[in-house]
C-alpha positions in Angstrom: 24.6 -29.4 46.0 27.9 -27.9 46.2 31.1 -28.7 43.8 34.0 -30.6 45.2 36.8 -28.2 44.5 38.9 -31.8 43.7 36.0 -32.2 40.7 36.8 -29.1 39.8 40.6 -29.0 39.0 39.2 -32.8 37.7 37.3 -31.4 34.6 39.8 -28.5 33.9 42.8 -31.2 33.9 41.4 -33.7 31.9 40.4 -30.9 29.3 44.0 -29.2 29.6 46.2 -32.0 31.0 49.0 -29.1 31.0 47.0 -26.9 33.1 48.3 -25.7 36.4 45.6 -24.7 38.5 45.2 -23.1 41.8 41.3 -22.9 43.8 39.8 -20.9 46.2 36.6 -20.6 48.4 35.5 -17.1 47.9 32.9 -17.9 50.5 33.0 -21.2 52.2 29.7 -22.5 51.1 31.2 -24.7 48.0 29.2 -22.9 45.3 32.1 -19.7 44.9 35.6 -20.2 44.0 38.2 -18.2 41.8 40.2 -20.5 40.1 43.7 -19.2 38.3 44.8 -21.6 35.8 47.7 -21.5 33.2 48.2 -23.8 30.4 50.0 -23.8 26.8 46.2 -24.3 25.1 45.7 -20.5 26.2 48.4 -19.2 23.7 47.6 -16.7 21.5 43.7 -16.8 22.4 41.5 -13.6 23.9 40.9 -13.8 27.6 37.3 -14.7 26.3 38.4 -17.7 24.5 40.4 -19.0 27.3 37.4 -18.8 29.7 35.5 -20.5 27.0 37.8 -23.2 27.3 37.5 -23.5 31.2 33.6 -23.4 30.6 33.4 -26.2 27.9 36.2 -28.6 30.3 33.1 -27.7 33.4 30.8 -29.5 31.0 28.0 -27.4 31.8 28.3 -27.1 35.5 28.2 -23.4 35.7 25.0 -22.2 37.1 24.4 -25.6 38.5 26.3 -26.9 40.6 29.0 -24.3 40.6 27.2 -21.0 40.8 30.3 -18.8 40.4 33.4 -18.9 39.6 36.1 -16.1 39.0 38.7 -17.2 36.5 42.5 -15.8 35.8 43.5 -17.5 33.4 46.9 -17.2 31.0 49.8 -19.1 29.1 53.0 -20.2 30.7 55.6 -17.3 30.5 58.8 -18.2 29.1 
């Protein structure tokens, strides 16, 4: 079953409740979506650890009921 793009933005919120993020269909059949999200929790991590971060908020999801998901993500600029 496909993943409500509202569940999505959900999970990463209530994990980074700074986080600004943006999603898209990358295909229209609710399982694809790049999602670009930028939050202060991103500081001074690798681009690994921030997707680590969005991965842990999706609480396993990935590979479920989200099959794919692109991710941009990066700290506010000042």
């Amino acid at each position: 079953m496909p993943m409500d793009p509202g569940e999505i933005e959900r999970l990463i919120k209530e994990a980074l409740p700074d986080a600004q993020v943006a999603l898209e269909a990358l295909v229209g059949d609710g399982d694809h979506w790049s999602a670009t999200v930028v939050s202060e929790a991103f500081e001074g991590k690798t681009r690994v650890q921030q997707h680590q971060l969005i991965y842990q908020a999706l609480q396993g999801r990935m590979g479920g009921e989200l099959h794919a998901l692109a991710l941009q993500t990066s700290a506010p600029e000042s």
